[in-house]
C-alpha positions in Angstrom: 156.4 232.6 125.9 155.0 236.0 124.7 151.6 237.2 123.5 152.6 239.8 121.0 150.1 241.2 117.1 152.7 239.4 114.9 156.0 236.7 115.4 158.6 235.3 112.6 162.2 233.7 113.3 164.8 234.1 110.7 168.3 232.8 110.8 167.3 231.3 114.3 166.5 234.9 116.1 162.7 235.6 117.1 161.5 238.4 115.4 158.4 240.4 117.5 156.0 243.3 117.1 153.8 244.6 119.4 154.7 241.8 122.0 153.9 242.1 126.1 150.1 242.7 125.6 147.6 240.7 127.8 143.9 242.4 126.6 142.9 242.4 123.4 139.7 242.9 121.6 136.6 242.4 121.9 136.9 242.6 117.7 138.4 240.1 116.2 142.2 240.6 116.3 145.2 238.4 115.1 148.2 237.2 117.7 150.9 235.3 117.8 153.2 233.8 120.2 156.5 233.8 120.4 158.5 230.8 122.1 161.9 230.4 122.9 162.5 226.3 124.1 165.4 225.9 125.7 166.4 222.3 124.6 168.6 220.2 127.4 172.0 218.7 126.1 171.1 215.2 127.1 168.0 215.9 124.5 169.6 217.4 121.6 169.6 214.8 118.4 166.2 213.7 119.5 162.6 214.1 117.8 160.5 216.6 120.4 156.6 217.2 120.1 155.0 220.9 121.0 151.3 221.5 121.0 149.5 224.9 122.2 145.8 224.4 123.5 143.6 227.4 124.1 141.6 227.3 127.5 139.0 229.4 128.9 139.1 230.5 132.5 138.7 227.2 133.8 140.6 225.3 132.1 138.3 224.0 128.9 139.2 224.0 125.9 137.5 227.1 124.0 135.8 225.3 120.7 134.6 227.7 117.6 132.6 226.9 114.6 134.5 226.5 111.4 133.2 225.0 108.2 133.9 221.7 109.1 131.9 222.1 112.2 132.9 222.7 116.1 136.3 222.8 116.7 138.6 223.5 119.5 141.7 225.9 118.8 145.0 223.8 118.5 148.3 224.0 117.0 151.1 221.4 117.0 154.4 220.8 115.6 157.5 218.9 115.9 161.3 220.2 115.8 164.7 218.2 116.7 167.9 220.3 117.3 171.4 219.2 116.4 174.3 220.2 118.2 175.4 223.2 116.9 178.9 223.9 116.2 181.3 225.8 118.7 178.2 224.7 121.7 179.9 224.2 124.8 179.3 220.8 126.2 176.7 220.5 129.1 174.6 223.9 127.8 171.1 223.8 126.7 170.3 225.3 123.5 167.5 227.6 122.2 164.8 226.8 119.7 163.0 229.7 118.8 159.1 228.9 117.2 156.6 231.6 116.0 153.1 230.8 116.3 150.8 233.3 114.2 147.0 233.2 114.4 144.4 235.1 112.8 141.5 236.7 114.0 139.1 234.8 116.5 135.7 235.9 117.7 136.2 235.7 121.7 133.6 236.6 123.8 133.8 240.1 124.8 135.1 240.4 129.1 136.1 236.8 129.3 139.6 235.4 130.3 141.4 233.0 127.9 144.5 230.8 128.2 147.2 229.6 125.7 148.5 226.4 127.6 151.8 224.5 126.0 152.7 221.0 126.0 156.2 219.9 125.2 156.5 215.8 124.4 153.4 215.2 126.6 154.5 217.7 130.1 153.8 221.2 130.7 154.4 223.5 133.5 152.4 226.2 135.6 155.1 228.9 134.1 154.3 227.3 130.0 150.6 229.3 130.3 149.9 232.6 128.8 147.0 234.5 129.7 144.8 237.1 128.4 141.4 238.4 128.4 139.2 240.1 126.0 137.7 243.5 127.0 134.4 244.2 127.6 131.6 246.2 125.1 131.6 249.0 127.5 135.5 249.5 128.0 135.7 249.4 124.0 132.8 252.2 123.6 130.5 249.3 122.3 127.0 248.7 123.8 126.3 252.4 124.6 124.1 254.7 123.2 125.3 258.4 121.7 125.9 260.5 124.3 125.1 258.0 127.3 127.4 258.5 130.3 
């Protein structure tokens, strides 16, 4: 998983710009992430489920008001992966997803977290973390010529 500004896959390669970045903001400023699932042999041929969550701090899911009222920030999708031709037997193979979001209004100095869930598990290492920087260290909130 990689925070990056924007993600696409074409012809099964993951495609990045401006990726590696953990602080972003406090404006409103799109992301992505880039994923690349490595898929077990045994579970090739089967229907899998991904879902990314974004968490605040500690742990709760960070909800923002859209026209349809208070929602939390969610994306999901399914993929299944056939064995592909000249594979050797036994080796897991990659499934590369781009996930591109536009601009959300974060809280200025606040730490965020995009957590993924694949078919209903995740792991410690499946988190990405960011954090939004503060008025001050963005040259907002002072006066003209304050020091």
């Amino acid at each position: 998983m990689l925070l990056c500004d924007s993600a696409a896959v074409a012809e099964g390669k993951l495609f990045i710009l401006g990726g590696g970045w953990t602080v972003v903001g406090p404006q409103p400023t799109p992301m992505a992430i880039a994923l690349k699932l490595d898929v077990a042999w045994t579970e090739l041929e089967d229907p899998h489920h991904w879902e990314l969550f974004l968490e605040d701090a500690d742990g709760k899911e960070v909800i923002f008001e859209t026209p349809e009222g208070p929602r939390p920030v969610e994306v999901r999708g399914d993929f299944q992966v056939g064995r592909p031709q000249g594979a050797i037997e036994g080796a897991p193979v990659s499934v590369n997803l781009a996930v591109n979001i536009g601009p959300l209004p974060f809280n200025p100095g606040q730490r965020f977290n995009w957590k993924l869930v694949v078919d209903g598990q995740s792991r410690e290492e499946w988190v990405l973390s960011f954090s939004t920087r503060s008025l001050d260290e963005a040259g907002f909130g002072q006066a003209p010529g304050a020091q």
